[in-house]
C-alpha positions as CSV (number, residue, x, y, z in Angstrom):
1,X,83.2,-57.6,-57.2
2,X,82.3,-59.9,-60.2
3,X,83.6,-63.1,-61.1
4,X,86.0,-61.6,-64.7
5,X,88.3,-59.9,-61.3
6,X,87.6,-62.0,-58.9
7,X,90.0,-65.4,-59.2
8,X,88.8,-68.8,-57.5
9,X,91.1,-69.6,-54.4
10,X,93.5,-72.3,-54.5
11,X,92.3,-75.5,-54.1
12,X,93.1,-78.7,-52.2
13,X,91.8,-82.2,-51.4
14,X,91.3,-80.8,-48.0
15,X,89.7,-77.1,-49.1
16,X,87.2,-79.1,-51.2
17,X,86.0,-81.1,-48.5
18,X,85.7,-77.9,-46.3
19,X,83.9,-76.2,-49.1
20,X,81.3,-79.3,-49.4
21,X,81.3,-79.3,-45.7
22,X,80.3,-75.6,-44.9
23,X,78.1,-75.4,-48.3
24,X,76.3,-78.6,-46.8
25,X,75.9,-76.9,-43.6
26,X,74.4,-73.6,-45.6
27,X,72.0,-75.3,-47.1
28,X,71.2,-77.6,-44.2
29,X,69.7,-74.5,-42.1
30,X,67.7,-73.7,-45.3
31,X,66.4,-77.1,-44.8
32,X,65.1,-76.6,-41.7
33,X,63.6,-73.4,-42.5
34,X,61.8,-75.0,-45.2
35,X,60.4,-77.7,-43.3
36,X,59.2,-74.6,-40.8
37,X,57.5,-72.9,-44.0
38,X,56.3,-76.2,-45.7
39,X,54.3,-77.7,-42.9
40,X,52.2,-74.7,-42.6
41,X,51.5,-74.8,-46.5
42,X,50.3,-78.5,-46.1
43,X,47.8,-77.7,-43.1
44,X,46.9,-75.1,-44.9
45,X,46.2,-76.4,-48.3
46,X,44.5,-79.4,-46.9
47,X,42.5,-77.7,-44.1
48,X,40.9,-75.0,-46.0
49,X,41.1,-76.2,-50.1
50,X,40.6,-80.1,-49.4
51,X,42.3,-83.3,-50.6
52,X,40.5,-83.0,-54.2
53,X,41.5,-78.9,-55.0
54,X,45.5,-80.7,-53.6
55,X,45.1,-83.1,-56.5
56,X,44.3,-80.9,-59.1
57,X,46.9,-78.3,-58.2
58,X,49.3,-81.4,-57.6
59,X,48.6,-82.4,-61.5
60,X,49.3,-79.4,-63.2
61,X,52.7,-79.0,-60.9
62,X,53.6,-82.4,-62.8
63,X,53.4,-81.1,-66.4
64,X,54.7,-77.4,-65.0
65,X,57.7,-77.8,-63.2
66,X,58.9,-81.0,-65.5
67,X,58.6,-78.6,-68.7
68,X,60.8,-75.7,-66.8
69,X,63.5,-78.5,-66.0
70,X,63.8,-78.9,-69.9
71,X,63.9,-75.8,-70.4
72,X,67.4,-74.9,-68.4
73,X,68.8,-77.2,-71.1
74,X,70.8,-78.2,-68.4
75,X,72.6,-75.7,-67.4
76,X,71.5,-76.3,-63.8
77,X,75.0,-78.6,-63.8
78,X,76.0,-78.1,-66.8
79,X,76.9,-74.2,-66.5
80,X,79.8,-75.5,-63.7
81,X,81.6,-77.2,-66.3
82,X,80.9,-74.4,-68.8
83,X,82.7,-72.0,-66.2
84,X,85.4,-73.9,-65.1
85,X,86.5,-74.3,-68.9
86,X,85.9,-70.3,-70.0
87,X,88.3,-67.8,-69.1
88,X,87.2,-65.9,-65.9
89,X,86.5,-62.7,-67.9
90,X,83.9,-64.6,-70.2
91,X,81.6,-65.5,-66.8
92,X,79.3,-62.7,-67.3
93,X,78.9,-63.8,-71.3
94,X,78.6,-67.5,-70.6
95,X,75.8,-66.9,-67.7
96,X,73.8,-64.7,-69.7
97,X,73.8,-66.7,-72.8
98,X,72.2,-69.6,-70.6
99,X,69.7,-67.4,-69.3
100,X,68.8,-66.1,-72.4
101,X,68.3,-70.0,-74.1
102,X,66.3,-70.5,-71.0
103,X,64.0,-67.7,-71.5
104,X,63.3,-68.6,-75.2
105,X,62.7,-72.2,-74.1
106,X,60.5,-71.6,-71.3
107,X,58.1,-68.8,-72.8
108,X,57.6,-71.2,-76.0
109,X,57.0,-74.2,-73.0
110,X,54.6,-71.6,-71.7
111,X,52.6,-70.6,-74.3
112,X,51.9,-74.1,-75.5
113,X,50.7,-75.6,-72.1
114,X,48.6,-72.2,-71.9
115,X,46.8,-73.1,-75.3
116,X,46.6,-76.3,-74.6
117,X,45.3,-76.7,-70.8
118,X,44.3,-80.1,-70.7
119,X,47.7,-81.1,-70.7
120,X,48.2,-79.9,-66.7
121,X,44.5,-80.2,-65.8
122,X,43.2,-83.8,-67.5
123,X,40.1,-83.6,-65.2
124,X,39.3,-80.6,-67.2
125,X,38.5,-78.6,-64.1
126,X,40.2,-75.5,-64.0
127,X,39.9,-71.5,-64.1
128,X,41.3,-69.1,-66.2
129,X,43.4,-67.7,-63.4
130,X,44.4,-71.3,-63.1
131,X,46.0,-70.9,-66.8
132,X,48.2,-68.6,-65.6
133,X,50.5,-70.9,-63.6
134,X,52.1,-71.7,-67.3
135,X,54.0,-67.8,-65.8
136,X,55.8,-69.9,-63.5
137,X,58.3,-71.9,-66.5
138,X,60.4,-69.1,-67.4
139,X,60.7,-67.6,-64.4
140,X,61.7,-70.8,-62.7
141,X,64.2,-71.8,-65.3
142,X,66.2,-68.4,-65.2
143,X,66.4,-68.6,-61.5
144,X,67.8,-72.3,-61.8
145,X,70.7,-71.0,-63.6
146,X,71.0,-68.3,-61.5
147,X,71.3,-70.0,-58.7
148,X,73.7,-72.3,-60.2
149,X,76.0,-69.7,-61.2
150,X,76.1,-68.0,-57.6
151,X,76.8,-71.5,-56.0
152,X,79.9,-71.8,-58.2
153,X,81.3,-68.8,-56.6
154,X,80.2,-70.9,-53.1
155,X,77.1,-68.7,-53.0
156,X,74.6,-71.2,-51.0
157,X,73.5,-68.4,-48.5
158,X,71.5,-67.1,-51.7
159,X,70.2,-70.4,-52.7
160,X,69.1,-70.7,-48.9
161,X,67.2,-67.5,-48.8
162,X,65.2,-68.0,-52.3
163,X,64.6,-71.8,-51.5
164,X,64.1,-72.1,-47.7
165,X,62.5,-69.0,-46.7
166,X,60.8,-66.4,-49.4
167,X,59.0,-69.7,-51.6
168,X,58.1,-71.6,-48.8
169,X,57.2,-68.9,-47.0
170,X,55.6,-66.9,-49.8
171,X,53.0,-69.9,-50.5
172,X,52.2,-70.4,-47.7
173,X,50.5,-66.9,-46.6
174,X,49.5,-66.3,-49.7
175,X,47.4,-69.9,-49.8
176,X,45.9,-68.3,-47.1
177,X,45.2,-65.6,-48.3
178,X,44.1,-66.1,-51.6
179,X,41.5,-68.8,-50.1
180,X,39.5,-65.5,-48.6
181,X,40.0,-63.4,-51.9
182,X,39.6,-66.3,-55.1
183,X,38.9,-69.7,-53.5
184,X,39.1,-71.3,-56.6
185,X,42.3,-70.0,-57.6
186,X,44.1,-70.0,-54.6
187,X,46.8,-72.7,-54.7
188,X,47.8,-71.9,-58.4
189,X,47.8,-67.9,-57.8
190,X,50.3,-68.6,-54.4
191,X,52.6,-71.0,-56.2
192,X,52.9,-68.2,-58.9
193,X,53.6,-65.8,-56.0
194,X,56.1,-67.6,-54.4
195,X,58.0,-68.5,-57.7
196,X,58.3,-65.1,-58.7
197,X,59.4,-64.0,-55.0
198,X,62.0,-66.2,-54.8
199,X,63.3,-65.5,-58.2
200,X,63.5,-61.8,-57.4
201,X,65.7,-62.8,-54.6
202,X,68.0,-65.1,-56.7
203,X,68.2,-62.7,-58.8
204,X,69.2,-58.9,-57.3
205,X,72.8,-61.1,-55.2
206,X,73.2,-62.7,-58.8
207,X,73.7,-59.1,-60.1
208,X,75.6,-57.8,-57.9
209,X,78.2,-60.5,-58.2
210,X,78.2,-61.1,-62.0
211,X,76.9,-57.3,-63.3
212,X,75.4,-56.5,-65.8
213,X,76.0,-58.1,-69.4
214,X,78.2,-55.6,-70.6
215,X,79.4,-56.2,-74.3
216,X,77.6,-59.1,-74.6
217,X,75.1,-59.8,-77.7
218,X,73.5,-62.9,-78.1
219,X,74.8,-65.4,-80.5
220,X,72.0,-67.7,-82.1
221,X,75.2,-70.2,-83.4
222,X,76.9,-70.6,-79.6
223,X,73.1,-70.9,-78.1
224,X,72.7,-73.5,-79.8
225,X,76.1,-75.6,-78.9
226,X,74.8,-74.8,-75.8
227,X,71.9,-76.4,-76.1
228,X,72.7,-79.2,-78.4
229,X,75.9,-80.1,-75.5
230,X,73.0,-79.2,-72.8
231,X,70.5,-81.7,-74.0
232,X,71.9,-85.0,-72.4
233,X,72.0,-83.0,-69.1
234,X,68.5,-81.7,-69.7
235,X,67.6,-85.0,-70.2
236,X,69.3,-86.5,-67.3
237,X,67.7,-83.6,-64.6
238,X,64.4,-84.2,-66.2
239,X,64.2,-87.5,-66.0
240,X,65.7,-87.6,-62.5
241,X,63.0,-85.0,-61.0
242,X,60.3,-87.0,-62.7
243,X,61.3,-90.1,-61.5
244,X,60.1,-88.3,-58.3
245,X,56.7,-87.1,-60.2
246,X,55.7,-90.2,-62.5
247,X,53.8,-92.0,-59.3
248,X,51.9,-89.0,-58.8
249,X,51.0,-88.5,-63.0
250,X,50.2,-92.7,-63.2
251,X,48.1,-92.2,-60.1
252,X,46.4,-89.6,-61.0
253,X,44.9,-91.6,-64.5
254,X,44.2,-94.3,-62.4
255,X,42.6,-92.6,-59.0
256,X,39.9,-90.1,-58.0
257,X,41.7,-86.5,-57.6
258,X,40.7,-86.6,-53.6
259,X,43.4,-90.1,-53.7
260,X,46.1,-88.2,-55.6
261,X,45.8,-85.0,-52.9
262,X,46.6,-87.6,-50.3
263,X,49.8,-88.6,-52.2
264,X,50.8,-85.3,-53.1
265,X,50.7,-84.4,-49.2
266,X,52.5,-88.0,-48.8
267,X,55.3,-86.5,-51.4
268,X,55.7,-83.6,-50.2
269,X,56.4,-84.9,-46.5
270,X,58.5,-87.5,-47.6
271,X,60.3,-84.5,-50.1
272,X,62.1,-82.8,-47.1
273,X,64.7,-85.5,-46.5
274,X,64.9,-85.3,-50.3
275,X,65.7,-81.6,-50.2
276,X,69.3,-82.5,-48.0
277,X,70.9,-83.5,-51.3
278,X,70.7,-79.9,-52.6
279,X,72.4,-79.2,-49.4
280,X,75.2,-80.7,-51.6
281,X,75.0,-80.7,-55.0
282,X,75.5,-77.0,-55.8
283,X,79.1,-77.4,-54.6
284,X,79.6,-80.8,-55.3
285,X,79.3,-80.1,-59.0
286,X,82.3,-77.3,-59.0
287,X,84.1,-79.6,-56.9
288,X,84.2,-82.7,-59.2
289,X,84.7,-80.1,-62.9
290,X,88.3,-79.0,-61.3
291,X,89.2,-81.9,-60.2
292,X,88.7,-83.6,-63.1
293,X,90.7,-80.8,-65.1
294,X,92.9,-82.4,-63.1
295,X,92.6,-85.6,-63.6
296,X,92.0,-86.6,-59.5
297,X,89.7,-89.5,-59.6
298,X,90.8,-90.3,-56.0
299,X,89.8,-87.3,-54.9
300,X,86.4,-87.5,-56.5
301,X,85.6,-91.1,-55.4
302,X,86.6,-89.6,-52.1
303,X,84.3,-86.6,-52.2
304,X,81.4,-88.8,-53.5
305,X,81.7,-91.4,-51.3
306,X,81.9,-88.5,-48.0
307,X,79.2,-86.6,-49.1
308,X,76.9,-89.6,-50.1
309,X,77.2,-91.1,-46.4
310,X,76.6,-87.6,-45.1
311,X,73.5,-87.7,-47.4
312,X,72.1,-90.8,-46.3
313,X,73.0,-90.6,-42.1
314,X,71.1,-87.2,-42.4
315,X,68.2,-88.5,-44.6
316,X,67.8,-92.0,-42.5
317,X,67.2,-89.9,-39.0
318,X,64.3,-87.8,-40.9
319,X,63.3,-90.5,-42.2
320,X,62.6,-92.3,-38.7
321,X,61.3,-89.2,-37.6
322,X,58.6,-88.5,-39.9
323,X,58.2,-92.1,-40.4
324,X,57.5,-94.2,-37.6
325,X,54.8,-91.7,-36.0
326,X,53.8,-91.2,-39.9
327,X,49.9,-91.3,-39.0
328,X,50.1,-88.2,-36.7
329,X,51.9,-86.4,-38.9
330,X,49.8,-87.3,-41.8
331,X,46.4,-86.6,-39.6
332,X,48.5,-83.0,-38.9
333,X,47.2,-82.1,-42.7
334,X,43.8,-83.4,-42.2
335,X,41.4,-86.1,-40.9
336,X,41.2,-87.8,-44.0
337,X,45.0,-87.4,-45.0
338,X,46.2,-90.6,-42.5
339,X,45.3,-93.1,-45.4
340,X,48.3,-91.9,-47.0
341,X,50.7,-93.3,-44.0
342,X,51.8,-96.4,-46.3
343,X,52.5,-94.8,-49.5
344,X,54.9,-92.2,-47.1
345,X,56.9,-94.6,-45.3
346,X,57.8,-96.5,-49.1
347,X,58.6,-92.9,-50.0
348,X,60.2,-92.4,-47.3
349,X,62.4,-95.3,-47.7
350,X,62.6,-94.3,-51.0
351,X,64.5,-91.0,-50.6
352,X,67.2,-92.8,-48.8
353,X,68.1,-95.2,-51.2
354,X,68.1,-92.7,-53.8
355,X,70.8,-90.9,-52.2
356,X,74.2,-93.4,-53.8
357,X,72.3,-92.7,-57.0
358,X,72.0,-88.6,-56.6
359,X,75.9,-88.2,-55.7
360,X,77.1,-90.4,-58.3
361,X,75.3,-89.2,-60.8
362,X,76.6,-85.8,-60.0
363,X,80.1,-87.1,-61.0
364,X,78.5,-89.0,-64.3
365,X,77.0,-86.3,-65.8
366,X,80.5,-84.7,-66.6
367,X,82.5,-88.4,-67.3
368,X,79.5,-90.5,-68.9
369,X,76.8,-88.7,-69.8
370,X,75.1,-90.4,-72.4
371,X,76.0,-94.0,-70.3
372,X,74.4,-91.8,-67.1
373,X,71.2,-90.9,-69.2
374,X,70.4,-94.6,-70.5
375,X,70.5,-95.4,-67.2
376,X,68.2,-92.8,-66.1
377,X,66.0,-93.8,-69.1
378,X,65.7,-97.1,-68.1
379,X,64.8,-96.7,-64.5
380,X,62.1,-94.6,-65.2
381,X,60.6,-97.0,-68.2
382,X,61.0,-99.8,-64.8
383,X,59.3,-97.4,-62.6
384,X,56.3,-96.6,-64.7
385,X,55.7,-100.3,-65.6
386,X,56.3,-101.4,-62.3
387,X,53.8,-98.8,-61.2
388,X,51.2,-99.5,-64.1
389,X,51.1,-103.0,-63.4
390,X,50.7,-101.9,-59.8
391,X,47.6,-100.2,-60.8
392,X,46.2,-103.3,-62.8
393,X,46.6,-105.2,-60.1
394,X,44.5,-103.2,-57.8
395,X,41.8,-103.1,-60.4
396,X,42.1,-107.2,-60.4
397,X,41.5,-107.4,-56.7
398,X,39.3,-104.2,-56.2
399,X,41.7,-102.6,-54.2
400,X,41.5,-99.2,-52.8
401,X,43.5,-96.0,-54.2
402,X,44.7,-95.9,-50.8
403,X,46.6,-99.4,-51.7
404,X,47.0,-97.6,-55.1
405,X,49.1,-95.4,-53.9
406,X,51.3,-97.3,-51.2
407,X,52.0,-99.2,-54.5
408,X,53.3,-96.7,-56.5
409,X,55.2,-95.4,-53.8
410,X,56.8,-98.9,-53.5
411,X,57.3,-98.8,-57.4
412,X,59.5,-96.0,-57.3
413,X,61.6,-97.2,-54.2
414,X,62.4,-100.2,-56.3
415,X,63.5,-98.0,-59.2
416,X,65.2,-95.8,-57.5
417,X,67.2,-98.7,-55.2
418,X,68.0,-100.6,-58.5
419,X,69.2,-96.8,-60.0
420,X,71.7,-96.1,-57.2
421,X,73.5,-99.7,-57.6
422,X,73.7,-99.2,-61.2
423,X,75.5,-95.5,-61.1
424,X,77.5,-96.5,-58.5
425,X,78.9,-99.7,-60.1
426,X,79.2,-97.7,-63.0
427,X,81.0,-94.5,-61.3
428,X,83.7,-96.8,-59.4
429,X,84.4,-98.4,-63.1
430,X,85.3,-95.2,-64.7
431,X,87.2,-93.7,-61.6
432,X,88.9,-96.8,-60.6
433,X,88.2,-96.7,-57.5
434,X,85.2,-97.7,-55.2
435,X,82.2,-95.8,-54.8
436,X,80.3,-97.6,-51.7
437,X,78.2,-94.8,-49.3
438,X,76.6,-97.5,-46.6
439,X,78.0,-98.1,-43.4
440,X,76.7,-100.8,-41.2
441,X,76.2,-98.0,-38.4
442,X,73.1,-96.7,-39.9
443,X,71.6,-100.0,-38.6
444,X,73.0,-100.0,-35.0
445,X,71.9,-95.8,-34.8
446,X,68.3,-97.1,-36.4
447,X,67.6,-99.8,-34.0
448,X,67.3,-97.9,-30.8
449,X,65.9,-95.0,-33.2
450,X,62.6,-97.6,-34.2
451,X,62.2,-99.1,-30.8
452,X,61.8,-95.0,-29.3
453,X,59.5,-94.1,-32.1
454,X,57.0,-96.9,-31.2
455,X,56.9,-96.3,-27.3
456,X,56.3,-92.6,-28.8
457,X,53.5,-93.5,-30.8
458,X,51.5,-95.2,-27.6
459,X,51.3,-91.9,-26.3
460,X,48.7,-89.5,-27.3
461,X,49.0,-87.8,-30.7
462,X,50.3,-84.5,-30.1
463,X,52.7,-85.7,-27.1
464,X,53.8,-88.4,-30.0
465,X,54.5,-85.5,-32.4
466,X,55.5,-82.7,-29.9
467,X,58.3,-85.5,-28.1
468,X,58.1,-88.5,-30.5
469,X,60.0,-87.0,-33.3
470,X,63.1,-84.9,-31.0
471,X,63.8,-88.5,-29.3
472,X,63.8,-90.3,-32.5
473,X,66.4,-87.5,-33.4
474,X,68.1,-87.8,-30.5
475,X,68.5,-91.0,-30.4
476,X,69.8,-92.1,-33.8
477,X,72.1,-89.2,-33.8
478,X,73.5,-89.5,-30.4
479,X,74.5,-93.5,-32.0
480,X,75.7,-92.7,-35.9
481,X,77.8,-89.6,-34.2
482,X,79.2,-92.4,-31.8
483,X,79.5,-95.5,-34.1
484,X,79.6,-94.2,-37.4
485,X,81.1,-90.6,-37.8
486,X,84.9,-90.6,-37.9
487,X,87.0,-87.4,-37.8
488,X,86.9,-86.9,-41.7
489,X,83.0,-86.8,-41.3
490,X,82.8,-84.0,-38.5
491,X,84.4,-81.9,-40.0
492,X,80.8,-81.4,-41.4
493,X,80.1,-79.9,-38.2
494,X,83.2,-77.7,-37.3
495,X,82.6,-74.2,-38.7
496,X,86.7,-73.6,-39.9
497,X,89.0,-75.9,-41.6
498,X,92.0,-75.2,-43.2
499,X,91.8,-71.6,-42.9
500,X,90.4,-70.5,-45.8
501,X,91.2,-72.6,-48.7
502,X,87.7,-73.1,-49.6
503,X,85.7,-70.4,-48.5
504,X,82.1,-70.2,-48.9
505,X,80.3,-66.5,-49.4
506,X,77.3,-65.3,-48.2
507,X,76.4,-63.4,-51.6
């Protein structure tokens, strides 16, 4: 069945929430499946390549990943909006014609950072198997939009299996692996791996449920509408996802590689909460383009505001968890790794306030894009001069890059809290109505939450890890499902609602 034959079901106020609901609870199992896969690639990575090798793989990521966000000209979000106003027979066309701009893009992105290495290893220490990571832009690009376009036809289950278990999982064992056969190589060679694993799975469901593209022949004139329309979007993901990377790039000028694999480790712990917004946002964006074909601004300041909260309560509890015992799980990586304890608990913190930002923006990008990307522009301009003066103090004081680090992981907290007030304001201005995701029971479910995570941490380290982090868990959720969940916000956790107004397909 492909999307020309296949109709969208009716919709409703009520159907879209249940559509959020079960594509939140999708992609919150892939969550946890990730964190299952990503822990072992941290111990790995750090036990057997070392904090230093870490830094040097985390730099090139930087440049890499940043350079394949462009390069979806931002279709990522963009291609909802491009569906929902095409005819349904046009899906196949409109698809492929992203895919193909994101191919051109990303093998021209490619081919410059692979003549021009410096740019993703400034240490200058690198292999020529290294090089090769440069694969990884196209590849990762195509499957963005691929992924997008599955999740418009409520496809998360897909989104689950590429993200949460084959990459994870795939670089992982291969980090292993490649550590016996090309030490040297070993982290750059398994990311490689995993993308192209996880794009082979993106793409054989995308296939299937959009076919091939028959009858369709590129057209340089529309690829470029596309991408001249796409390039505020672009703009906006990219700056966005490097908000998240700047600390690490600033750091990494300023501080010994060894310093930046601690932060990368840091990031990459404090990441997982961060991953619960794409529990979200592949059905969020559908959700908000037809309603606002229809002109329901209620309806989105009512899905942004419900999803938002359920964003935050989620991210707060793993936040506390990973947070308050933060030196054990740090020390989990490596010996040497538990300096980084500071800089995760600001980025922690960090992912939580970022979370009012994430789900308004997801409504800005179709109602105010160019308003949504000065924004975006100007938080990351705060960020990295908050974060370079951060740096300049340390040198004025002789600090560590240890207190480097916690610094720039405070810089972009501040950014990122100054962002989500910003978008939000701006959001409830345009909609008329109020966007406002806190609720004063995060505090009461937090309280108890802190005071069990620090009897947990006077116990011995792996009774702090191994029953710490469940009662923290416990704890808060057993409060905000009490104090601050209401019947409209369980729903998140009943498997049927409205029969099947919004239904959600495995692909």
């Amino acid at each position: 069945m492909t999307a020309a034959t296949d109709p969208l079901p009716e919709r409703t106020d009520e159907g879209d929430i249940a559509a959020l609901a079960k594509g939140g609870r999708t992609n919150f199992f892939g969550f946890l499946l990730r964190l299952a896969a990503r822990l072992p690639f941290l111990f790995i990575a750090g036990r057997l390549y070392g904090a230093e090798a870490l830094g040097r793989f985390a730099s090139a990521l930087v440049i890499v990943e940043l350079v394949a966000m462009l390069c979806t000209m931002g279709e990522k979000r963009g291609l909802a909006q491009r569906l929902s106003d095409g005819d349904d027979g046009q899906a196949n066309h409109l698809v492929f014609d992203g895919l193909l701009v994101a191919f051109l893009f990303g093998s021209a992105g490619a081919l410059l950072l692979y003549s021009i290495p410096a740019l993703m290893f400034p240490s200058g220490q690198y292999t020529q198997l290294d090089r090769l990571i440069v694969l990884v832009i196209p590849a990762l690009a195509m499957t963005e939009i691929a992924l997008s376009a599955q999740a418009y036809r409520f496809d998360i289950a897909t989104t689950v299996r590429a993200r949460a278990v084959v990459e994870p999982w795939t670089i992982s064992i291969m980090a292993g692996v490649f550590f016996y056969i090309i030490p040297a190589s070993g982290l750059s060679m398994a990311y490689l791996a995993s993308i192209m694993a996880a794009a082979m799975f993106a793409f054989w469901p995308f296939i299937r449920e959009y076919g091939l593209p028959r009858g369709w022949r590129p057209n340089f004139g529309r690829m470029g509408r596309l991408t001249i329309r796409g390039l505020p979007l672009a703009s906006a993901d990219a700056i966005e996802w490097g908000t998240r990377r700047l600390d690490l790039f600033i750091l990494g000028l300023f501080a010994a590689p060894a310093a930046v694999g601690v932060y990368y480790v840091a990031q990459q712990v404090a990441s997982l909460p961060q991953k619960l917004k794409t529990s979200f946002e592949p059905i969020l964006g559908p959700v908000i383009t037809r309603n606002l074909k229809e002109k329901n601004y209620a309806g989105i300041a009512s899905q942004v505001c419900q999803v938002g909260f359920w964003i935050i309560a989620a991210q707060a509890g793993i936040a506390l968890a990973l947070g308050v015992p933060g030196e054990g799980v740090m020390g989990l990586v490596g010996p040497g790794f538990v300096a980084g304890t500071g800089a995760l608990a600001f980025l922690l913190a960090a992912e939580v306030v970022a979370a009012t930002a994430v789900v308004s923006e997801a409504a800005l990008v179709y109602m105010a894009r160019m308003r949504n990307l000065s924004i975006s522009i100007a938080t990351i301009l705060l960020q990295a001069a908050m974060t370079v003066g951060v740096m300049m103090l340390a040198d004025l004081y002789g600090l560590s890059d240890y207190y480097r680090a916690a610094g720039a992981a405070l810089s972009l907290m501040l950014a990122l809290g100054i962002m989500s007030l910003t978008k939000a304001w701006l959001l409830s201005r345009i909609l008329g109505h109020p966007v406002n995701n806190w609720r004063w029971a995060l505090v009461w479910a937090a309280a108890p939450a802190v005071v069990v995570g620090f009897l947990a941490t006077l116990l011995p380290e792996w009774a702090e890890l191994s029953f710490g982090i469940p009662a923290i868990l416990l704890t808060y959720g057993f409060v905000i499902w009490h104090k601050g969940f209401g019947p409209e916000d369980r729903v998140l956790f009943r498997r049927n609602l409205g029969g099947d107004a919004a239904p959600v397909t495995g692909g």
